[in-house]
N, C-alpha and C positions, 0 to 999 in steps of 0.2 A: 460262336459262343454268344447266347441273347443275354440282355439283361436289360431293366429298365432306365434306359439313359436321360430320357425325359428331353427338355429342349436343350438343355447346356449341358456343358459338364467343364470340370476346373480344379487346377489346384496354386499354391499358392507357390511365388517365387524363393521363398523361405518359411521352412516350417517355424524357425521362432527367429521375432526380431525384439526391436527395443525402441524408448521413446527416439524421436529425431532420423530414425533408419527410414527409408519408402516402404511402400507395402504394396506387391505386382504381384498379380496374377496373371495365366495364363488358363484362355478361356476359347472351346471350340464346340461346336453344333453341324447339326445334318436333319433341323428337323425346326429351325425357329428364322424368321426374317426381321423378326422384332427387336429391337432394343434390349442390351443384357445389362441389366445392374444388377450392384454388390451390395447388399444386404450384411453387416457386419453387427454381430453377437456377441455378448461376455457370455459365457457358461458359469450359470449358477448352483448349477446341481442335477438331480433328479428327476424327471419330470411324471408324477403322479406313481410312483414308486418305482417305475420304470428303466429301461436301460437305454432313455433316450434323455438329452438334455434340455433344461429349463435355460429357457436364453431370455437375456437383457437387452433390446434394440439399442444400438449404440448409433448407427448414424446409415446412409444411402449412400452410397458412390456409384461414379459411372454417367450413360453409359462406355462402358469400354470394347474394346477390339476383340472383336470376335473371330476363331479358324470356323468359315466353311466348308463343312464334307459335302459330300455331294447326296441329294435325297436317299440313294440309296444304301448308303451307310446307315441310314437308323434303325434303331434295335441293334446294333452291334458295339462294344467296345473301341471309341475314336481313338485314333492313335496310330504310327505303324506298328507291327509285328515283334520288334524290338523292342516296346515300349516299359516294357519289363525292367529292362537291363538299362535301357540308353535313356528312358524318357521318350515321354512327349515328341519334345519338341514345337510346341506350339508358341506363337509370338506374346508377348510380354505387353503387358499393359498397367498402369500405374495407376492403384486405386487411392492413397495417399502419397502425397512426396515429402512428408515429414507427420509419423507417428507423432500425436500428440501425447503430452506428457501427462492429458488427465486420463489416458487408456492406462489402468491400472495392472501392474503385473499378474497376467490370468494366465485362461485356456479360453481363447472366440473358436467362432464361427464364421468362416465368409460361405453366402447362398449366391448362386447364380441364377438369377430368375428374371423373367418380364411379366412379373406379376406388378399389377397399377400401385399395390400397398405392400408393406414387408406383412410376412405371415407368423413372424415369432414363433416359427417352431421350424422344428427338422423338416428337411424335408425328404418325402418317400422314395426320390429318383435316386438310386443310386450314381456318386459323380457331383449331384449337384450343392452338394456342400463340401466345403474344404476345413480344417481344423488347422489353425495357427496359435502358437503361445508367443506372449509380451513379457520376456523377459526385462529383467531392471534394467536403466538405462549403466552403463559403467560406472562405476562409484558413487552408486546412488542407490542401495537399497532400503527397500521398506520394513525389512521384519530382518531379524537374528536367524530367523528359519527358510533357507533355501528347498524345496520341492523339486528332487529330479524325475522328471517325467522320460520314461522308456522308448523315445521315439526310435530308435533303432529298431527295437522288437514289432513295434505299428508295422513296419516297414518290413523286417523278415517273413512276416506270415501276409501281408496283403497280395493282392492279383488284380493287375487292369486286363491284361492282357488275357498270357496262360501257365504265367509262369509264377512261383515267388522262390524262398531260400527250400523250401521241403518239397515241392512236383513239379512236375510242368505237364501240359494239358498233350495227350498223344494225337490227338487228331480227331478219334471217330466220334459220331453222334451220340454215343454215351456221354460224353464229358469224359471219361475212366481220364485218372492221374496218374504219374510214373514216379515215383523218389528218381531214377535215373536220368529225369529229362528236368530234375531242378534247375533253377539258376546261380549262377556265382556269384552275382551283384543285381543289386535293385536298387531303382530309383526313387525320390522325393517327388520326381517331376510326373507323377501320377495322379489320375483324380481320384479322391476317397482313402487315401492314405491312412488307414486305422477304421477306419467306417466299413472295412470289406468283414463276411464271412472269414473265418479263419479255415484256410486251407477250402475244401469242399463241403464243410460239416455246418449247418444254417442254425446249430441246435445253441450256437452260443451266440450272444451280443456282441457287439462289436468292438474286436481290439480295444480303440483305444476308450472306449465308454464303461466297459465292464469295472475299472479300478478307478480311474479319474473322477468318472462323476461323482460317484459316492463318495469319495475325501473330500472334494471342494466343496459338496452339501455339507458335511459335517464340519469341516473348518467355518463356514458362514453361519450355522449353528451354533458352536460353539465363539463366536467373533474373534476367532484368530487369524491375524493376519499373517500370510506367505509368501514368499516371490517365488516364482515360478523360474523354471529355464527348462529345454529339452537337455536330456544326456549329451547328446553330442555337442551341446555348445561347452562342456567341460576340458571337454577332448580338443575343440578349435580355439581352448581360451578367449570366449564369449563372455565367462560371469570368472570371477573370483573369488572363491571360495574361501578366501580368508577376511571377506567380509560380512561373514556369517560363523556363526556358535552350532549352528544344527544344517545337516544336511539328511533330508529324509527321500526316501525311495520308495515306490508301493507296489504292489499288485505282480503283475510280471516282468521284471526289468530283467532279461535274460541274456540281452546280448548288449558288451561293452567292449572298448576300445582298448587300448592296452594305454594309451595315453591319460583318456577318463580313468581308468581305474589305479595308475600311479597316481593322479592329480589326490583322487579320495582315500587313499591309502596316505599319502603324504597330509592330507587336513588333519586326519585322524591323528596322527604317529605326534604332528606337534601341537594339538589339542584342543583338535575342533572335534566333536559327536556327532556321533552317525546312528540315524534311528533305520531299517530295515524291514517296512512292513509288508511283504509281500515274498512269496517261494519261488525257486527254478532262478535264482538272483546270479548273476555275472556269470553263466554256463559257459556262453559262447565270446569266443574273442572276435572280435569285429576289424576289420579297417575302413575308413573312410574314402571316399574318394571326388575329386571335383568341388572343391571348394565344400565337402561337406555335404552334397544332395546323392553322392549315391554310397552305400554299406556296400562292402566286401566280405564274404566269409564263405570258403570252397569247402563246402560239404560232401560226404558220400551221400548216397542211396540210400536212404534208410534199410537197418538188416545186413549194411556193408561196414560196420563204423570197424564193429571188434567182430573177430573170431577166435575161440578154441584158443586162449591164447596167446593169441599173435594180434600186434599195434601194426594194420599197415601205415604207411607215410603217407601225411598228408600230402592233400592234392594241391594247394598253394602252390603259384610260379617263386614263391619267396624259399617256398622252403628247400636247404640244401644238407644232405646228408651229416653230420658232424663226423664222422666217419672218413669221408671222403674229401669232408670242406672243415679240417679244424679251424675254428675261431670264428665260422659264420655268423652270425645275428640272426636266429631266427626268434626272436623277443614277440615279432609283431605276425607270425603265422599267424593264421585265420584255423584254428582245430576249440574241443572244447577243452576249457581250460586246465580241467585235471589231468588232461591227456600229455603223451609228447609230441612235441618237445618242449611245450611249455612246464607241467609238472607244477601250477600254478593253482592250488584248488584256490573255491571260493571262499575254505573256511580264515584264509588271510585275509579277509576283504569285510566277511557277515557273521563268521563265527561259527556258520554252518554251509552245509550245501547236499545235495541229492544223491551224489557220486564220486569218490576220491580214489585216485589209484595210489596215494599215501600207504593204504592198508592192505594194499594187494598179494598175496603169497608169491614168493620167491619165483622168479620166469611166468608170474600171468598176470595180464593187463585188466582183470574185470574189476578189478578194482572193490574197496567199502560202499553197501546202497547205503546212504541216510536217509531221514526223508521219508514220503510218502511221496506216490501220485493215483488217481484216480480218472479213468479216462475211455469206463466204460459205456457213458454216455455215447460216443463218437462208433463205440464197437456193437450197438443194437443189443445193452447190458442193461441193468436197471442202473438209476439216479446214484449217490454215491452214498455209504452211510453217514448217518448223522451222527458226526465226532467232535468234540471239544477240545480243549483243555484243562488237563488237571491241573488246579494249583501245588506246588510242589513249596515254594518258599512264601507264605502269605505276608511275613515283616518284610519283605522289601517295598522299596519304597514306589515299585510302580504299579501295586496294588491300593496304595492307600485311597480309602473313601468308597472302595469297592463292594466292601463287607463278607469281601472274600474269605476262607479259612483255608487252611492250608487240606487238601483233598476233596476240596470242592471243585466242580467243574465248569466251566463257563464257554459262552460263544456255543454248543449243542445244537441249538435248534437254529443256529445261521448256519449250519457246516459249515463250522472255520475253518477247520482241518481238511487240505482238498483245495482245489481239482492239482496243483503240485507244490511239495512243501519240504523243506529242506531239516536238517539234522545233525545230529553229532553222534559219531558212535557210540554205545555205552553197553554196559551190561550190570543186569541188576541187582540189588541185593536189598532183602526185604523188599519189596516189591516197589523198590526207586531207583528211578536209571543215573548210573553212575559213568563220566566220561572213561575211555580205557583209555584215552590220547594219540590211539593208531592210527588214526586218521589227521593229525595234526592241527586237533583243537587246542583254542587257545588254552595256554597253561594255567590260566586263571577264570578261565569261565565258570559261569554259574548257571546250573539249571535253573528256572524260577517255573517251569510250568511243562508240561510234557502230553503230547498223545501218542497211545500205544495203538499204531498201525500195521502190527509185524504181521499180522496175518490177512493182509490183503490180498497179496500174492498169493496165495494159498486158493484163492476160490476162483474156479473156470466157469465162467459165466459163459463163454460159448459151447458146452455144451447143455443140451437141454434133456433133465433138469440141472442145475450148477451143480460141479462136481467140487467137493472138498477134497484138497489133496494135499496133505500136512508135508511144507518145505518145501513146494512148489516155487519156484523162481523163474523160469522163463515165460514171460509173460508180456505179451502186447499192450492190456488195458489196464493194470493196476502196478504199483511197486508198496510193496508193504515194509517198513523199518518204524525207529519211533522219531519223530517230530519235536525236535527240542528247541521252546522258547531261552532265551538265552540273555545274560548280560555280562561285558567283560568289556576291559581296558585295553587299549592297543596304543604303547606310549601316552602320550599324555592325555590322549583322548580317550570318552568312554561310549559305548555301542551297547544298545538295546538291540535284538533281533524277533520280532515276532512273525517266524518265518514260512508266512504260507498264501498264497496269493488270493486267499480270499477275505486275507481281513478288514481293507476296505469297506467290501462288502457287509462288512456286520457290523456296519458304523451306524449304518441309516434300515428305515423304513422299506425293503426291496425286494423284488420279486426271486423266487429260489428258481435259479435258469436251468437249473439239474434232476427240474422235476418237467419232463421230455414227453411224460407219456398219458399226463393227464387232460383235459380239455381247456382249461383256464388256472395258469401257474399261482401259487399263493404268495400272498405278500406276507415277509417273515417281518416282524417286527424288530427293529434295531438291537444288540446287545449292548443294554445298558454297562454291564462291567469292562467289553472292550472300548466303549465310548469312556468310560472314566483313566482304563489304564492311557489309550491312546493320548489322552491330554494331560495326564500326568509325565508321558514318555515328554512329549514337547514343550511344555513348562519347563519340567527341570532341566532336559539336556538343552533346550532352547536357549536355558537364563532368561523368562519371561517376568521370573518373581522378582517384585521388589523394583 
C-alpha cells in the first residue's frame, strides 16, 4: 500500500493533554538522516475557505529521536502489520516536559519536519502532521462552555496500515476492501489520526477538519471563548463537567463510551445544558482500552448487522446470553446503541437519532428510520440535494435576531441537511410534523424547525437513468425520514439539538465538498441565520449574559 510519507511521519503520545502534563511524541522515517523538529500550531480556523487549517506558530522543539526503517521501506506505510490494532510502537521522545500554562485550551498541530524554518501551514505528506487538544488544566477553566471534540470517531474510520472499524484491506493490487476483514480495535498510537481519507473514498476532507475547523473559525469570529477536551477524556475523567453550564458537540460524534455517555446524561438530569450540533450523534457504543489510546467496538460486516427479522448477538468477548447468563452486565457491549442488549437509543442522550428499535413491530428488529442520510456521493450518485430548514416555531428564543418567520427556510444553499442527520418520529397533520412518541421521544420536546427528507430513499441513483420508486427503502446510498430540530428538558437541564453533521459547516465562508463532479468546488457563503441561532444556542444555555 503507497502513499506519500514524505521524511517523518508521527504521532503524539496523547491525543489531549493539559497545562503542567509532557508532551511526547513518537516519530520514525526510511527516507531522512536529518535532524527531526517539531513545529507546534494552535489551529485557528479555515484556511482560505478551505478544509485545511489556518495555524498560529507557537514555538520549535527538538531535535528529537527518531525510528529508522531501512531505505527500502519508503513509500510504504512505517509501522508493523498490526499497526492498526496494536500501534506503532515507536520510541517516545519528549517535546515539552511541562505544558505551559499560556498554551490556551485549543485543537494544535505537531509537524515533523527538517525544514531550516516552520512552514505555517499543513503539510502535503501524509503522517507528517499529528493533531493534539489542550484541554483545561483540572479546576481551572476558561469559559462556562466546554467543546467535546469526537476523537473516538477520528479514530474509527482512519487507516495507517489496512485496516480501521469498517474494512480491512484484502491483499491484492486493487486496494479492494472487505467489511469482513474490519478490525475490533484501533489505535491512537498511529500517524494522521483524523487527517486520513475516510475509509477508501478521497471525495471527503479529512475527519477530523470537516466539523472542527469551521467552529473554532466561527467561535474566534464571533470572540467566544471555549475549552476544549476530547470525548474520551470524559469517559477517563480528565475534565469535569460540572465546572461548566454548557457542553456542546459538533459535526460527527458517533461513537461514545457508555462511561462518557452516563457522565452527560448525568450533567444534563442535574442541570447542566447540552447543545448537539451535528447528526449520526452517540450510534455506536465504544470501549476504551490502554490507558485510553486504543477504542474497542466488535462490528459485523457490513450487510451482516440485521436480517429478515432476526438480532444476531453481538460478537463482543463481553457479551453473555441473558438467557443462559441471568444477571450478566452486558451495560458496556461494544453493539449500536439502539440495538441489543443495550436497548439504549440516542434519543435519551440528543432528543433524536437515525434509528430506534423503540418502534419496531412486535418480533422484528429494523426498527423506526429518523433522520436522513445522504451518501451517494461515495456510490458514483450525483452531490446531494440542496435542503434546509423550515422554520416551524419562529417566537422561540433561538431564533431571535434571525428575522426568521415561522415557514421560512434557512441554511439551503449550505446543505444543512446531510450527509447524516438524525430525527424524531412524527406524523403530520396540516402539513407540520407532529411527534407520535414511538420511538421514545422526549415527552416534552419541541419541534422548532424541521426538513422533510422522506423521499430520499425513494430515488435509485444506480440505475441509469435514476429510477423513482415511491416507498423504496432498501437502500445503500440514501435513508429518507424527516430531520427534526429540537429543544427539551431532560431534568433540570435543557438541550437544544440541531441535528445534522453539517451544521458547522454553515457557520463560515467554505467550500461545498459534495460538489465531486465539477472542476473547481464553489465557496458557499456562511448562513448568516445559522451563525445567529448558533450563538444564541451558547449565550443563553452557556449563561454568557450578564
Amino acid at each position: 500500500m503507497k502513499d506519500d510519507s514524505g521524511e517523518f511521519v508521527g504521532y503524539c503520545n496523547e491525543l489531549s493533554v493539559a497545562a503542567g502534563d509532557p508532551l511526547q511524541v513518537h516519530v520514525a522515517t526510511a527516507t531522512s538522516g536529518q535532524d527531526c523538529w517539531v513545529d507546534i500550531y494552535r489551529v485557528r480556523g479555515c484556511a482560505d475557505a478551505q478544509d485545511l487549517p489556518d495555524l498560529e506558530f507557537i514555538e520549535r522543539a527538538g531535535p528529537v529521536q527518531v525510528l529508522a526503517y531501512p531505505p527500502s521501506a519508503a513509500g510504504t506505510r512505517l509501522g508493523p502489520g498490526d499497526a492498526d490494532v496494536a500501534g506503532c510502537g515507536w520510541p517516545e521522545s519528549t517535546v515539552q516536559a511541562s505544558i505551559p500554562s499560556t498554551w490556551t485550551s485549543g485543537v494544535y498541530l505537531a509537524q515533523f519536519t527538517s525544514a531550516s524554518d516552520p512552514t505555517n501551514r499543513p503539510s502535503s505528506r501524509y503522517g507528517q502532521d499529528a493533531l493534539f487538544i489542550v484541554r483545561p488544566a483540572a479546576g481551572k477553566p476558561s469559559s462556562k462552555i466546554l467543546v467535546q471534540l469526537g476523537v473516538a470517531t477520528w479514530n474509527a474510520y482512519h487507516i495507517w496500515q489496512n485496516r480501521n472499524l469498517y474494512i480491512g484491506d484484502i491483499g491484492d493490487p486493487t486496494g479492494t476492501h472487505s467489511g469482513g476483514l474490519r478490525a475490533h480495535k484501533v489505535s491512537f498510537h498511529r500517524p494522521a489520526v483524523g487527517l486520513s481519507p475516510r475509509q477508501k473514498v478521497s471525495t471527503f476532507p479529512p475527519t477530523a477538519y470537516m466539523y472542527t475547523l469551521p467552529f473554532i473559525q466561527w467561535l474566534n469570529e464571533e470572540n467566544l471563548t471555549v475549552d476544549y477536551c476530547a470525548g474520551t477524556d470524559i469517559d477517563r475523567g480528565l475534565v469535569d463537567l460540572a465546572d461548566y453550564r454548557l457542553l456542546v458537540t459538533i459535526g460527527h460524534d458517533e461513537y461514545w463510551s457508555k462511561r462518557q455517555r452516563d457522565a452527560v446524561e448525568g450533567f444534563v438530569s442535574r442541570g447542566g445544558n447540552a447543545a448537539f450540533l451535528g447528526g449520526n450523534l452517540a450510534y455506536w457504543q465504544v470501549r476504551l482500552a490502554e490507558e485510553g489510546r486504543v477504542v474497542e467496538c466488535y462490528k459485523r460486516a457490513m450487510g451482516h448487522e440485521w436480517s429478515a427479522g432476526w438480532a444476531p448477538p453481538p460478537l463482543d468477548p463481553l457479551y453473555r446470553d441473558p438467557h443462559a447468563y441471568p444477571g450478566h452486565d452486558n451495560s458496556e457491549v461494544t453493539v449500536e446503541y439502539h440495538s441489543p442488549p443495550l436497548h439504549r437509543s440516542p434519543v435519551t442522550l440528543t432528543g433524536a437519532s437515525m434509528r430506534n428499535d423503540e418502534g419496531a413491530p412486535a418480533g422484528e428488529d429494523e426498527g423506526v428510520y429518523c433522520g436522513a442520510g445522504w451518501w451517494w456521493e461515495n456510490f458514483g450518485g450525483p452531490p446531494r440535494p440542496a435542503k434546509g430548514f423550515t422554520v416551524l416555531s419562529a417566537e422561540h428564543w433561538v431564533f431571535d435576531g434571525t428575522g426568521l418567520s415561522s415557514g421560512d427556510v434557512f441554511g439551503e444553499d449550505k446543505k444543512i441537511v446531510g450527509f447524516e442527520a438524525d430525527g424524531i418520529d412524527v406524523e403530520f397533520s396540516a402539513g407540520v410534523p407532529r411527534p407520535t412518541f414511538r420511538d421514545g421521544a422526549p415527552n416534552n420536546v419541541e419541534i422548532i424547525a424541521f426538513a422533510d427528507c422522506s423521499d430520499w430513499s425513494e430515488i435509485d441513483y444506480s440505475k441509469k437513468p435514476p429510477v423513482f420508486e415511491p416507498g423504496r427503502r432498501a437502500n445503500d446510498a440514501t435513508l429518507g425520514a424527516v430531520v427534526t430540530m429540537i429543544s427539551w428538558s431532560s431534568g433540570q437541564g435543557r438541550v437544544v439539538t440541531a441535528p445534522v453533521t453539517d451544521w458547522p459547516r454553515a457557520l463560515v465562508d467554505l467550500v461545498d465538498y459534495t460538489d465531486i463532479y465539477s472542476g473547481s468546488r464553489r465557496v458557499v457563503p456562511a448562513c448568516p441565520e445559522a451563525r445567529m441561532i448558533t450563538k444564541n444556542i451558547l449565550v443563553r444555555l452557556g449563561e454568557l449574559e450578564g
